[in-house]
C-alpha positions in Angstrom: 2.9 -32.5 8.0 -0.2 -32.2 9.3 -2.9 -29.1 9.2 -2.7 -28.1 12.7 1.5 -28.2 12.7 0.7 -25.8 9.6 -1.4 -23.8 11.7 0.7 -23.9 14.8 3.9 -23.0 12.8 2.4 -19.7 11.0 0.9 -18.5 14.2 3.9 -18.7 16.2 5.6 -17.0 13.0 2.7 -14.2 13.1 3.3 -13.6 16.9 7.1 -13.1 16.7 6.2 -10.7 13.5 3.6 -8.6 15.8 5.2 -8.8 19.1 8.9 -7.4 18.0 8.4 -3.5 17.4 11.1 -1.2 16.2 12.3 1.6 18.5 13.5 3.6 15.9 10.2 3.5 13.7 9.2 5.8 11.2 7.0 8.7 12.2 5.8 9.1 8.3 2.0 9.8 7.6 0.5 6.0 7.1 -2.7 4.1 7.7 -3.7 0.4 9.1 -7.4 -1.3 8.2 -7.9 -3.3 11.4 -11.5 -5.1 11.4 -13.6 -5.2 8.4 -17.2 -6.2 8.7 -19.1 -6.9 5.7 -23.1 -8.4 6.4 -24.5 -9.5 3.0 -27.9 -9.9 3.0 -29.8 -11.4 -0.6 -33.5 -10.5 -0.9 -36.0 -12.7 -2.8 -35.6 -10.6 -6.0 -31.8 -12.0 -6.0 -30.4 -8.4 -4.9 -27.7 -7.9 -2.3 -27.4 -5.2 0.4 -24.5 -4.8 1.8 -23.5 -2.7 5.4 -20.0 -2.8 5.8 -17.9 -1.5 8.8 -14.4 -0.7 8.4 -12.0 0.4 11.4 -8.9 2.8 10.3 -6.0 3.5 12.3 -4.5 7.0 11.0 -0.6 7.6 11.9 -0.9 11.7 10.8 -3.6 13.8 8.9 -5.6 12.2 6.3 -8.7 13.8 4.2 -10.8 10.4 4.2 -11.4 7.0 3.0 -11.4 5.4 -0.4 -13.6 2.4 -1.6 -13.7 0.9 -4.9 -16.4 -1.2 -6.1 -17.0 -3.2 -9.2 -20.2 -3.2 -10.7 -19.4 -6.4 -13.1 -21.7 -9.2 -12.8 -25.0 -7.1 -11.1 -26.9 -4.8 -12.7 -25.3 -2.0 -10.9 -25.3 0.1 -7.3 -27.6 2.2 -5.6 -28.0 4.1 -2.3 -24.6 4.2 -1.5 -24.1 6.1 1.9 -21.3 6.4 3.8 -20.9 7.2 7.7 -18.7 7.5 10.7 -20.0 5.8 13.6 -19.2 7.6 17.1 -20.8 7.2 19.9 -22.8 5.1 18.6 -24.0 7.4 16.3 -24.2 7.7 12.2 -22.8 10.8 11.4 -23.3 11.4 7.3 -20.4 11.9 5.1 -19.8 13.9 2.0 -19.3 11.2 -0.9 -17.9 12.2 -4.2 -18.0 9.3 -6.7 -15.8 8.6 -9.8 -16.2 5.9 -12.5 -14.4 4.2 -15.2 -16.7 1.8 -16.5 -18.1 -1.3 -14.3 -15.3 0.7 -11.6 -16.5 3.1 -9.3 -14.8 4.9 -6.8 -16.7 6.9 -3.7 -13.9 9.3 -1.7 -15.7 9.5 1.9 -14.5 12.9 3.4 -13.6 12.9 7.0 -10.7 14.7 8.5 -8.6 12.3 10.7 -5.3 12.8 12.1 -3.9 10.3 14.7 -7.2 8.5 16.0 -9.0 5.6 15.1 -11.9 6.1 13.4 -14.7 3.4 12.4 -16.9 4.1 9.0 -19.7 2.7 8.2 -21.3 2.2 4.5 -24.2 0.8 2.9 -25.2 0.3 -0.3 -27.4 -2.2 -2.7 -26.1 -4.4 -5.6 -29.0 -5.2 -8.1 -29.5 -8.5 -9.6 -26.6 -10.7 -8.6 -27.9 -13.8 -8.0 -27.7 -16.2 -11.6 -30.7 -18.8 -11.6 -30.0 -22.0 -13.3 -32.2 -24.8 -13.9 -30.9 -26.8 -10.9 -28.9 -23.9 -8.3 -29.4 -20.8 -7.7 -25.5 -19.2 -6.8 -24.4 -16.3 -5.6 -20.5 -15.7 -6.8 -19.4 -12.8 -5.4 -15.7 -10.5 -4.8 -16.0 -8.3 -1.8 -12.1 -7.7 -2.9 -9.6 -8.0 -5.1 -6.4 -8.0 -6.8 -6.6 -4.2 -7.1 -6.9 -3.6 -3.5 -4.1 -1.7 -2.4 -4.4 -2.1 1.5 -3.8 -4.8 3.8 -6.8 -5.7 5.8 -6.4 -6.7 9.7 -9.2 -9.0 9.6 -12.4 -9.7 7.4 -15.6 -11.4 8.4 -18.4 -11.7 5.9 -21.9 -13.0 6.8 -24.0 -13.8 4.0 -27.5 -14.0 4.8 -30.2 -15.8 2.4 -33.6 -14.8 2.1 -36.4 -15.8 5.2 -36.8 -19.9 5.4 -33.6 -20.5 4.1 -32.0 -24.3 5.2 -28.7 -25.0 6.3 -28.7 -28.1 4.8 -29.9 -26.7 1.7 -27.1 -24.6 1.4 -23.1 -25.6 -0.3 -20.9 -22.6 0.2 -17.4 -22.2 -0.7 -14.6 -19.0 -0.3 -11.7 -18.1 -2.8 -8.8 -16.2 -1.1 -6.0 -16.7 1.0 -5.5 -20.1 2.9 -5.7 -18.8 5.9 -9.7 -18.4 5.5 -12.4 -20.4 7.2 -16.1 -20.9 6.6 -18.6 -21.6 8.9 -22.5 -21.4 9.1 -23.7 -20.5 12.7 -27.4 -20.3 11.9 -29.6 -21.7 9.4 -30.0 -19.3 6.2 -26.5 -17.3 7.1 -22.7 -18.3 5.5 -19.5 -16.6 7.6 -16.5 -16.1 6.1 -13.5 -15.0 8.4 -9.9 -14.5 6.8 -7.6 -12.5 8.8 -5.4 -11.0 7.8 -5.7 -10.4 4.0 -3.2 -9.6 2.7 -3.3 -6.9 -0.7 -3.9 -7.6 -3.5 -5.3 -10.6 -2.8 -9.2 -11.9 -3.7 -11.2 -12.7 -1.4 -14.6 -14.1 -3.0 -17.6 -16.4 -2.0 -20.0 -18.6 -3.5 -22.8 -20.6 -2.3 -25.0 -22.2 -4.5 -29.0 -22.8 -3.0 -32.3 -23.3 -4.5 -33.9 -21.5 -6.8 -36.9 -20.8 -4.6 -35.5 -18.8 -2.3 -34.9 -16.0 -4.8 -38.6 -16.2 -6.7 -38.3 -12.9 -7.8 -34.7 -12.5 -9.8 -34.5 -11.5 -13.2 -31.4 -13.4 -14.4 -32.2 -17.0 -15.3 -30.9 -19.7 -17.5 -32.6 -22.9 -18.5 -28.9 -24.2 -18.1 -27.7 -27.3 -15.5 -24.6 -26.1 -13.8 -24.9 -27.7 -10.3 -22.5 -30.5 -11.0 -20.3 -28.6 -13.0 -19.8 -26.3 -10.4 -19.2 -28.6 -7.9 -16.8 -30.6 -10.3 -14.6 -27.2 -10.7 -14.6 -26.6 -7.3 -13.5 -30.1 -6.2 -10.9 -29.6 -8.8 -9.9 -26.6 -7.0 -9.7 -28.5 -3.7 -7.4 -31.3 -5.4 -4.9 -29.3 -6.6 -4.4 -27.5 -3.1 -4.4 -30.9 -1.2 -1.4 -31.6 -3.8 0.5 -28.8 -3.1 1.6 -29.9 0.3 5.4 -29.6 -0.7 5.0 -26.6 -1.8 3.4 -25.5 1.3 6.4 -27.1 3.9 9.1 -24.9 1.7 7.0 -21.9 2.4 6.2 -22.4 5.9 10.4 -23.3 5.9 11.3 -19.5 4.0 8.8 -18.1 6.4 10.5 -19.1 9.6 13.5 -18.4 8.3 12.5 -14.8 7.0 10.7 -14.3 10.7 14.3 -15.1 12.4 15.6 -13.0 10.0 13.2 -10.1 11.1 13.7 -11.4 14.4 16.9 -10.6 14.0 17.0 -7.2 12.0 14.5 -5.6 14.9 16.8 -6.7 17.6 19.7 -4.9 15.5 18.0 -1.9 15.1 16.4 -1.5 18.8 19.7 -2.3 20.5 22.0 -0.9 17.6 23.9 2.1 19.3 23.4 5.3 17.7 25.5 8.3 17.8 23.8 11.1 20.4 22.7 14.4 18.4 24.3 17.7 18.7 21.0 19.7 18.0 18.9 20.0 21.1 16.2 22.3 19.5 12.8 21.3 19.0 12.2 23.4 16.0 14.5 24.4 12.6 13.2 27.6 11.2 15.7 27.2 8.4 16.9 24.5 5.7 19.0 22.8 8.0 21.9 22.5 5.3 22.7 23.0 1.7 22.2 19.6 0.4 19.8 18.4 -2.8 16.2 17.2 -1.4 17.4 13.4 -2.8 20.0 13.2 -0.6 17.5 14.8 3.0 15.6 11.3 1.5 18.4 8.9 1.8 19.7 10.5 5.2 16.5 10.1 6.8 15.0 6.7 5.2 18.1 5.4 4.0 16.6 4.8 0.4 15.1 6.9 -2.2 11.5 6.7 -3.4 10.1 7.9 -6.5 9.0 10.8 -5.2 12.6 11.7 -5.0 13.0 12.5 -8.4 10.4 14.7 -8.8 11.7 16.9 -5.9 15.1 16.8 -7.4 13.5 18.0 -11.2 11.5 20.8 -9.0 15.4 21.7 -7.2 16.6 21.8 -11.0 13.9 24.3 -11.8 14.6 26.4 -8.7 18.0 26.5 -9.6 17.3 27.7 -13.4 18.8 25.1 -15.3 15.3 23.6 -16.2 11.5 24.5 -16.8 8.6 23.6 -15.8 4.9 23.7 -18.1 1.8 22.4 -17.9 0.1 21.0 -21.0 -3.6 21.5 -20.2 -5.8 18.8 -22.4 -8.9 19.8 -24.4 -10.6 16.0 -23.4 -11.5 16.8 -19.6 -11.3 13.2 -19.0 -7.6 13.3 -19.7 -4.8 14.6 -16.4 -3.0 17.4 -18.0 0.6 16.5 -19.0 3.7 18.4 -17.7 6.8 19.6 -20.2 10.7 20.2 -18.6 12.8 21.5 -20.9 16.3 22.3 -20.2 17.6 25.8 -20.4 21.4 25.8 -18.2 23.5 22.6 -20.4 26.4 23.7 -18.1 25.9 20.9 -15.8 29.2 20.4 -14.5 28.9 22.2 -11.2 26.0 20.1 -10.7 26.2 16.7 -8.1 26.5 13.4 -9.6 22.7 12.3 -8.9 21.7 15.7 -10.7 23.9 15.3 -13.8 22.6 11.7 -13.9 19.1 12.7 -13.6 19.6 15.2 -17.2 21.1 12.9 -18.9 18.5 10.0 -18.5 15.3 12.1 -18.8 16.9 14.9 -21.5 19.2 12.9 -23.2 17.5 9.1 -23.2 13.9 9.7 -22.5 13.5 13.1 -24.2 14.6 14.5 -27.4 16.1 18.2 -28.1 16.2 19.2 -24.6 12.7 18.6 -23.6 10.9 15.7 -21.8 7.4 15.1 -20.2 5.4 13.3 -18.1 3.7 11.5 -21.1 7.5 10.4 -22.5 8.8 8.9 -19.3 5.5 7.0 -18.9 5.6 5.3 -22.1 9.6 4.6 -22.5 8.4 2.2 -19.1 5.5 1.1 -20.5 7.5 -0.1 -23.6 8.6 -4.1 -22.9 11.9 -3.3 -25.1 13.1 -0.6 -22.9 11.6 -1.6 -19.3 15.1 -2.9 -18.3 17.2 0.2 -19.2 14.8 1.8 -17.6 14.9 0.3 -14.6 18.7 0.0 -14.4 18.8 3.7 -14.8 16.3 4.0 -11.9 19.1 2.1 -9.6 21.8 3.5 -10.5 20.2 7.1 -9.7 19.5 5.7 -6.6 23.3 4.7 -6.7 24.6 8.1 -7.0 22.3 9.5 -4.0 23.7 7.2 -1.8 27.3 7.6 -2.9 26.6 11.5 -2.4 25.5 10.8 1.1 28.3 8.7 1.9 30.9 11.1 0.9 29.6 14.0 3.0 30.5 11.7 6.2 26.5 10.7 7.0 27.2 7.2 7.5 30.0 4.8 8.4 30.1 0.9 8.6 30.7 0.1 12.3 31.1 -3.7 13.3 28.1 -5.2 15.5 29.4 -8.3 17.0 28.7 -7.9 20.9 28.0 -10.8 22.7 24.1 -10.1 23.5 23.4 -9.4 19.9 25.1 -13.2 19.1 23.5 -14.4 21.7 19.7 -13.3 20.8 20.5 -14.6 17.4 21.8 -18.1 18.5 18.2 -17.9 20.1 16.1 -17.1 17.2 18.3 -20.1 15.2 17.7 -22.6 18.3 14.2 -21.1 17.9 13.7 -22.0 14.1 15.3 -25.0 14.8 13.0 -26.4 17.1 9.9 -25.2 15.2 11.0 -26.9 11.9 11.7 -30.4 14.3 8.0 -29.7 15.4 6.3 -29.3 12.1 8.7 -32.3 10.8 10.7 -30.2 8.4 14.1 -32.4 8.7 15.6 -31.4 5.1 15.2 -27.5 5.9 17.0 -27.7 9.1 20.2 -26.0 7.5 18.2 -22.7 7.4 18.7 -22.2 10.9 22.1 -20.8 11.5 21.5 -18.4 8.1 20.3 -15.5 10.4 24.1 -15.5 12.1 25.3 -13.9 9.0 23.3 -11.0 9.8 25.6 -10.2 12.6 29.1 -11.6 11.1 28.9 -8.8 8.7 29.4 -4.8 9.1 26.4 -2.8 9.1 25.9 0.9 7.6 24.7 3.6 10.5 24.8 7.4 10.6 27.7 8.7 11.7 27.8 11.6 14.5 27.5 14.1 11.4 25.1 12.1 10.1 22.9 12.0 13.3 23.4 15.7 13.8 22.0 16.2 10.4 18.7 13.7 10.8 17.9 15.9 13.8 17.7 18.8 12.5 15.8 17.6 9.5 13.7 16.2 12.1 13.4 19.5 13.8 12.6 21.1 9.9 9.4 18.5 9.6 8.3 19.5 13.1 8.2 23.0 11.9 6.3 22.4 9.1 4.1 20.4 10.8 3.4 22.2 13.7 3.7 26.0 11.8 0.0 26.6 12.2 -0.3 25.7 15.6 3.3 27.6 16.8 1.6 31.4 18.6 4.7 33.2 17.7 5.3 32.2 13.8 6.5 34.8 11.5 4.8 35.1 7.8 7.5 33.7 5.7 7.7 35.0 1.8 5.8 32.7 -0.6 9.2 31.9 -2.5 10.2 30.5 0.7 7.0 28.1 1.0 8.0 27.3 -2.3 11.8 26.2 -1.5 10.8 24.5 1.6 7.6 22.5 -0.5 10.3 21.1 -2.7 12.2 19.7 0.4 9.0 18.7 2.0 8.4 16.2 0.3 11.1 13.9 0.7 10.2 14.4 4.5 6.6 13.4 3.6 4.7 16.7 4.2 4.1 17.8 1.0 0.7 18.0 1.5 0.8 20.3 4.6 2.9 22.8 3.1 0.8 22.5 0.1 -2.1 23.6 2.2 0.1 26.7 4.5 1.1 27.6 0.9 -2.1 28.1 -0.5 -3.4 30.3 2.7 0.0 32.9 2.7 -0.6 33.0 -1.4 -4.3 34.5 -0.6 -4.2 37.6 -2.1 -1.0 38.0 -3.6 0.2 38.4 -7.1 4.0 36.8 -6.3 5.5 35.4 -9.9 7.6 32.3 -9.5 8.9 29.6 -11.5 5.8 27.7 -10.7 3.3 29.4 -10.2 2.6 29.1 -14.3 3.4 25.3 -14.1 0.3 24.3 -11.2 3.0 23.3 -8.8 0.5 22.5 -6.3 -1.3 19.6 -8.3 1.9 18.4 -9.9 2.8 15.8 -6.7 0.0 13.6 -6.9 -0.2 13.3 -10.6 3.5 12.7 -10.8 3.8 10.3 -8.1 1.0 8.0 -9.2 2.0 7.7 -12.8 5.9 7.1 -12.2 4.9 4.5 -9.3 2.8 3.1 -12.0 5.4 3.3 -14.9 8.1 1.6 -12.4 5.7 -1.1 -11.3 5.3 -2.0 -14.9 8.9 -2.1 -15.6 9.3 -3.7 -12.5 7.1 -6.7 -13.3 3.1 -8.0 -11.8 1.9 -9.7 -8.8 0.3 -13.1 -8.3 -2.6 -14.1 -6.5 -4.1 -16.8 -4.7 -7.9 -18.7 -3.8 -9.9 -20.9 -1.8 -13.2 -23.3 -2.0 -15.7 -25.3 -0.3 -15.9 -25.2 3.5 -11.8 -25.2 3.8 -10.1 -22.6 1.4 -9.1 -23.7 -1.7 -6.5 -22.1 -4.7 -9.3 -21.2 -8.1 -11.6 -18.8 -8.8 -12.0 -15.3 -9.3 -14.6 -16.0 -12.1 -17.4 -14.3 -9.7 -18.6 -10.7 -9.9 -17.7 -7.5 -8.5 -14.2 -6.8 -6.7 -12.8 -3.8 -5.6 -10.5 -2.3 -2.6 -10.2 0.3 0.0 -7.4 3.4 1.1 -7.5 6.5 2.5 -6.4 9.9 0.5 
């Protein structure tokens, strides 16, 4: 198979995956990086400056824009400024920054909600380019495998100092295949991957002579110009020998597009039951069901999340509660202890009686558990598979909870225009993998016709009914600051509804109405003593951490020399970006 049948099959893959949209999508606060500009230019004291440009797309209210960089390799950054560029216009940002050795961490404040902004940042790396006796190289991570956001597109220009050659200059990129070098003038390197994916690397080096940086500081007597060309040929070899490994992947990918394929047309043209509630807002809880199961009726999974709103219910309901352990090292997060006070748990739903007796009875000891306890039972390589297979079978019991109150129902989907846009994706994959000469992977075709053979799980008229008004519930929260006629509403309240907004995903904004209609007020709750309001963040990052460790790691790919390459990730600095 050749590279441009590799090329034309994964962009005919890509434009099925960005031209199908769901009708039905979620409306949940999230974030898209479209076009990242990086321009790189190395003085002749071997320093880099770097202006980057990054375009967000916000879908509901953010606070600002993360960036991590990594100091490792370079003597370390300075002048780091951030701004938003409107108008074209710099408008200054407030920066706070945040280390943890050669990691820093700069929160860029600007208040976005639905809009596309484009920030702009600069900043100098001291001292990255290492002299040897034959090469000078620059070998650099603009990202890494800690980045959690995918990127649209990325184009790096690195620039080399005035009187630089172009036939002077070997550069090669580490990242995903998909990359492609090019050098457009003489003195300047472009690097253009798009997209990148997260938690990938993407990393350059060019090597040039050592009299374009007179000036730098870190020099070794040392040869490495044919070693480094040795390891990246090496680099280069075992990608040009992992062609079969390639064809099964571009195979799995056309089949998992016809499968997506296939899974949008179900859900745009899947009939759904019409809602009884016609109101735009819900005042009130809608119904008298645990915040775990408003989650599942209105995502149709659970998140971890979940089972913090579902200890907060338990507290609310008196059978647990709820301190904070404050810690003398302010370097430390404080630490939160649950201790069960109610054992008369038989009144209590399955998922609730489930959720004791794994935190209270397997994770904790006498009645109590904390934070701390569930974090290292995951952490523990022993216990990371009961711990998991607790996590699913809560999940389990949610869903078993939601099915028996009527909010779904399996309904059979075999109508003749669904088979019939299926038979087309199949002929569709079929002809692709006869193009690209895939002859052994042809049986893949017909596998997306399963998808419609089978019954498929949709909210039932209750169910529907139900979503709405939970939908109405998140409007009101959403919108309560901007609604002329809204009543104050008793802090207890704030606090019942903050416990079921966050399954909806507005824990933040009731976090904030909260915090204004508490102004003033002296109200005791269950709490109040317990720092409810900074409990969601801290509880949410750790347990997302303790289940990814339990859950397993990642992997990670690279590029070289003029066509990308798998290696490296040897080079300097690294980082990622996200918004907050």
């Amino acid at each position: 198979m050749t590279s441009v049948h590799r090329v034309v099959a994964l962009l005919f893959s890509l434009f099925l995956l960005t031209s199908v949209q769901l009708a039905n999508a979620a409306d949940e606060r999230s974030f898209e990086i479209g076009e990242v500009e990086i321009h790189a230019r190395i003085d002749s004291d071997g320093n880099m400056h770097v202006t980057e440009t990054d375009t967000y797309h916000f879908n509901g209210a953010f606070n600002g824009i993360l960036v991590d960089l990594h100091t490792t390799g370079s003597d370390g950054i300075e002048h780091f400024q951030a701004f938003e560029v409107s108008d074209q216009q710099d408008i200054p940002l407030d920066i706070e920054l945040s280390s943890d050795g050669d990691k820093l961490q700069y929160r860029i404040h600007s208040q976005s909600e639905d809009e596309t902004k484009v920030f702009k940042f600069t900043y100098s790396l001291n001292n990255v380019v290492q002299v040897y006796a034959d090469t000078a190289e620059l070998y650099w991570k603009f990202f890494d495998e800690t980045n959690p956001s995918t990127l649209g597109s990325v184009l790096i220009n690195v620039e080399l100092p005035d009187g630089a050659k172009q036939d002077e200059i070997t550069a090669f990129g580490h990242g995903p295949l998909n990359g492609a070098i090019e050098r457009p003038d003489s003195g300047v390197v472009r690097y253009l991957v798009s997209p990148l994916p997260s938690e990938k690397l993407l990393e350059v080096r060019v090597l040039f002579p050592t009299s374009y940086v007179p000036g730098s500081s870190k020099i070794s007597t040392e040869s490495m110009l044919d070693r480094i060309l040795e390891e990246e040929q090496n680099w280069k070899d075992q990608t040009d020998n992992s062609t079969v490994v390639e064809d099964i992947i571009i195979a799995l990918v056309i089949l998992m597009v016809n499968l997506l394929v296939g899974a949008l047309i179900y859900a745009k043209f899947g009939k759904a039951y019409k809602s009884d509630w016609k109101h735009k807002y819900s005042r009130e809880l809608p119904s008298d069901v645990t915040p775990a199961i408003v989650s599942y009726l209105m995502k149709k999974h659970n998140s971890t999340s979940d089972l913090m709103a579902t200890m907060l219910d338990l507290v609310r309901k008196k059978y647990v509660t709820m301190h904070v352990v404050k810690q003398l090292d302010q370097g430390e997060e404080d630490d939160y202890t649950f201790k069960l006070i109610n054992t008369k748990i038989n009144d209590l739903l399955p998922h609730e009686k489930a959720l004791i007796r794994w935190f209270f009875e397997d994770v904790g000891r006498s009645g109590t558990v904390s934070l701390s306890d569930i974090r290292r039972q995951a952490e523990n390589k022993k216990r990371a598979n009961a711990f998991m297979n607790q996590w699913s079978k809560w999940q389990d019991h949610v869903q078993h909870t939601a099915n028996r109150l009527n909010y779904f129902e399996k309904r059979p989907k075999n109508e003749k225009r669904y088979g019939w846009m299926v038979i087309a994706a199949a002929l569709q994959a079929f002809g692709l993998i006869w193009l690209v000469g895939l002859f052994h992977y042809i049986w893949l075709c017909p596998l997306p016709l399963i998808l419609f053979w089978t019954k498929s799980e949709l909210r039932s008229q209750i169910g529907q009914t139900e979503y709405t008004k939970w939908k109405a519930f998140k409007r009101f929260l959403r919108d309560y600051s901007r609604i002329a006629s809204r009543e104050p509403l008793a802090v207890h309240l704030w606090e019942h509804y903050y416990i079921y907004a966050i399954p909806l995903g507005m824990a933040k904004k009731v976090e904030a109405i909260s915090h204004m209609n508490m102004a003033g007020e002296s109200y005791e709750t269950p709490y109040y003593d317990s720092y409810l309001w900074t409990l969601h963040d801290i509880w949410t990052d750790s347990f997302n951490k303790t289940i990814a460790q339990s859950g397993g790691g990642s992997s990670s790919s690279g590029d070289s020399g003029d066509t990308f390459t798998s290696g490296g990730g040897d080079g300097g600095g690294g980082g990622g970006r996200g918004a907050f």
